[in-house]
N, C-alpha and C positions, 0 to 999 in steps of 0.2 A: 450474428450479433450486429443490430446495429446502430449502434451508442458512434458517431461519424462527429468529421470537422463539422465547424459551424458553418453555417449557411450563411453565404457572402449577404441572403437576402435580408438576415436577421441583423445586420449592423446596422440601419438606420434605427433600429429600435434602443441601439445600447450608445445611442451620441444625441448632442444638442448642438443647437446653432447660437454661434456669441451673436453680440449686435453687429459684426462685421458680415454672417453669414456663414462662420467658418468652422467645419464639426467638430468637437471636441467630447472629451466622456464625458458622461454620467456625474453630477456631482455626489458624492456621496456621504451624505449630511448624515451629523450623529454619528457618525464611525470613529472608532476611535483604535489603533496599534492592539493588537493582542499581544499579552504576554510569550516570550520565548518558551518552547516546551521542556517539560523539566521531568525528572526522573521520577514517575508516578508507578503504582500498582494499580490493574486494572482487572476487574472479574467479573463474567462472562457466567453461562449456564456451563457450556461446555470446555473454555477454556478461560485460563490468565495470562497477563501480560505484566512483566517488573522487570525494572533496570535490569540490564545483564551486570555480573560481576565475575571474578576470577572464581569463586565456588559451583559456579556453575557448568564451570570447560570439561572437565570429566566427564559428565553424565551425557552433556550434548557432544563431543567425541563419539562416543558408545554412539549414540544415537547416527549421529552421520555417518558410521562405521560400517553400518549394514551396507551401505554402497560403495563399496569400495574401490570400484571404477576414479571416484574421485568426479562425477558428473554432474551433482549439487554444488559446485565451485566451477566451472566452465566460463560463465558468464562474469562472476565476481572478479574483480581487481584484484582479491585476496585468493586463499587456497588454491590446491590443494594444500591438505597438508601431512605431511609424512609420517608424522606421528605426534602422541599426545603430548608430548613435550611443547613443540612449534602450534599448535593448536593452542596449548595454555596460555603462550606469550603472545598470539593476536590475542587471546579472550583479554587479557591484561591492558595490552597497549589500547585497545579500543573502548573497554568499560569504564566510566564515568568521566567520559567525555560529553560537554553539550553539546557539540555536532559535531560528527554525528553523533547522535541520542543512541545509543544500541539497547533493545530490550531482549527480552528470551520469553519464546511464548512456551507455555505448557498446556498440556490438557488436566480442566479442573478438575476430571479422576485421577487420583493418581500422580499426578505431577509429573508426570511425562514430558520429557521433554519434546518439545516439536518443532524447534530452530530459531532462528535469530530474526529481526529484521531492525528497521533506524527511521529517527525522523531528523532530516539532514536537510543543506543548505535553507535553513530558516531564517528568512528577514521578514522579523514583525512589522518593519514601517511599514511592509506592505499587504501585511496578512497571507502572504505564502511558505508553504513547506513543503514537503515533498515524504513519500513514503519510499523507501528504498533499501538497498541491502537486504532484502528478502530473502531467507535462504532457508527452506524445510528440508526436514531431516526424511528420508524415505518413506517414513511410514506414514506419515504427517499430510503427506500429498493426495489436496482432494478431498478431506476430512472435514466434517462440520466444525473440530476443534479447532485446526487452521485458519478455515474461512472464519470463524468468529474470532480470532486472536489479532488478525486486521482489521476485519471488520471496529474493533474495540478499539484502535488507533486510531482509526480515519473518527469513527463518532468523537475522539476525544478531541480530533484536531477539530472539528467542525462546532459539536454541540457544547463543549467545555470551552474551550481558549477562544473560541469566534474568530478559527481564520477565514478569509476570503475563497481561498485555494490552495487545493494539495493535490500536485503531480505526482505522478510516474513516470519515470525513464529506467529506458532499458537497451541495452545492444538491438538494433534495429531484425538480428537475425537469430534474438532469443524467445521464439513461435511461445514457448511455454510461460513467459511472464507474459508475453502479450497478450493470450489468451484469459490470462489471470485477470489482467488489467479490464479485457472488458465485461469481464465474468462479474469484478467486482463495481464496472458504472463508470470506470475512469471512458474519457473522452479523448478521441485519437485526435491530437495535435498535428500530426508530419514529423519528417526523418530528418535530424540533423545531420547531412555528411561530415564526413572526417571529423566529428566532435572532440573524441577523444583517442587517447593511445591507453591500448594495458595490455600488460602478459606482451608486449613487443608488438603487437598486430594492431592496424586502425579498429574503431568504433564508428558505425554509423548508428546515432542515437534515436530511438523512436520515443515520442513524449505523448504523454495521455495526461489527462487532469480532470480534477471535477470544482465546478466551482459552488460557493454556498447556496446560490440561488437553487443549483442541481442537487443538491445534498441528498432534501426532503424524500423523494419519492425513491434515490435510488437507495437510501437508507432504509428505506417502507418495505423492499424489495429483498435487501440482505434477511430485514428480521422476519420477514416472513418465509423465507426459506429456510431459517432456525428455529423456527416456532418447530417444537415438537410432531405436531401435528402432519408435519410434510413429512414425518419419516415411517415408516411401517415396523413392525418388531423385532426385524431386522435390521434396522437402522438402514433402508435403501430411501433414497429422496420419492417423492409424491410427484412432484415440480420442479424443474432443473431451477437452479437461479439463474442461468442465460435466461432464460425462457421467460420467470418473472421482469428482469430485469429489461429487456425487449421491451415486454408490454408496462412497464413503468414510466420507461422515457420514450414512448410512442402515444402512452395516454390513453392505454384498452385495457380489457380483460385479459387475466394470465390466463 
């Protein structure tokens, strides 16, 4: 994959020079604050996305229960959790909160649950948010329902509310969102050391983003890995999305 930092070369193209000579951004005329994200329902071919609430902690319980290892909360700040009691009272404490934003994605068969994720530290003056808290339930992992249940987030931060940018961060030494991150177009930033502390041990944070200029083509990329047509009657993929996604932001043929 290689969706990489920006190229030191590409910065004179994103500055101007005042009348002193001295570079500065972009003006960026016409823009204007998107609204804060708000607790929407979103529906997909294969999956949806709605506010999480307390009605929902059971069913996704059950659902993360198949792993019982307790290895889908590793990386989180939150869980494990011991049982569905202390499981109900995060769902509690954290749903209908504006940030974080916590949703529950499902698959549109069925209403499966497929786990959690949030759209958190959001400052519209600036048009940035972040997708985070990601947490799929085992089964979930890997599945066109999944990938389309973020996928449905990030278009909404981007083609709905018109932010700028939405990061990812993640434990610099969690391999499996990082992979996700570039599976799904985010752009490798670099490694915060000693960012943060949880569960008692440091954080060194790895950060990926996409900005809106980038949206377009890597957006072109998800759905055409969702178009039908990539899956065989087995539902196995045609075309990895790595693969689309490569030749989207390199500007070739998948």
């Amino acid at each position: 994959m290689t969706v990489g930092i920006l190229d030191p070369a590409d910065l004179p193209a994103r500055r101007r020079l005042t009348d002193q000579g001295e570079p500065v951004g972009l003006p960026l005329d016409g823009w204007r604050p998107p609204p804060a994200p708000r607790a929407v329902a979103l529906e997909g071919r294969y999956a949806r996305v709605e506010p999480l609430t307390p009605d929902h902690a059971p069913e996704l319980f059950d659902a993360f229960e198949a792993d019982p290892s307790g290895r889908p909360w590793t990386y989180m700040a939150h869980g494990p959790f011991a049982d569905r009691a202390s499981f109900q009272a995060w769902v509690a404490q954290v749903s209908g909160r504006d940030d974080p934003l916590f949703f529950r994605l499902a698959a549109a068969a069925g209403d499966r649950p497929l786990g959690v994720a949030a759209l958190l530290r959001s400052v519209p003056a600036h048009g940035v948010t972040e997708l985070g808290s990601i947490t799929l339930c085992p089964a979930a992992r890997r599945t066109r329902e999944a990938t389309e249940g973020l996928f449905l987030l990030m278009a909404h931060v981007f083609e709905t509310l018109g932010y700028r940018r939405l990061e990812w961060k993640c434990d610099a030494l969690n391999a499996a969102s990082r992979r996700a991150a570039r599976r799904l177009g985010f752009r490798f930033e670099g490694v915060f050391l000693n960012a943060t502390v949880y569960k008692g041990r440091n954080r060194d944070t790895a950060w990926y983003a996409i900005t809106d200029a980038e949206w377009p083509p890597r957006a072109a990329a998800i759905r055409d890995w969702l178009d039908p047509s990539n899956f065989d009657v087995d539902g196995r993929q045609r075309r990895a999305l790595s693969a689309l996604m490569d030749a989207a932001t390199e500007g070739r043929q998948a």
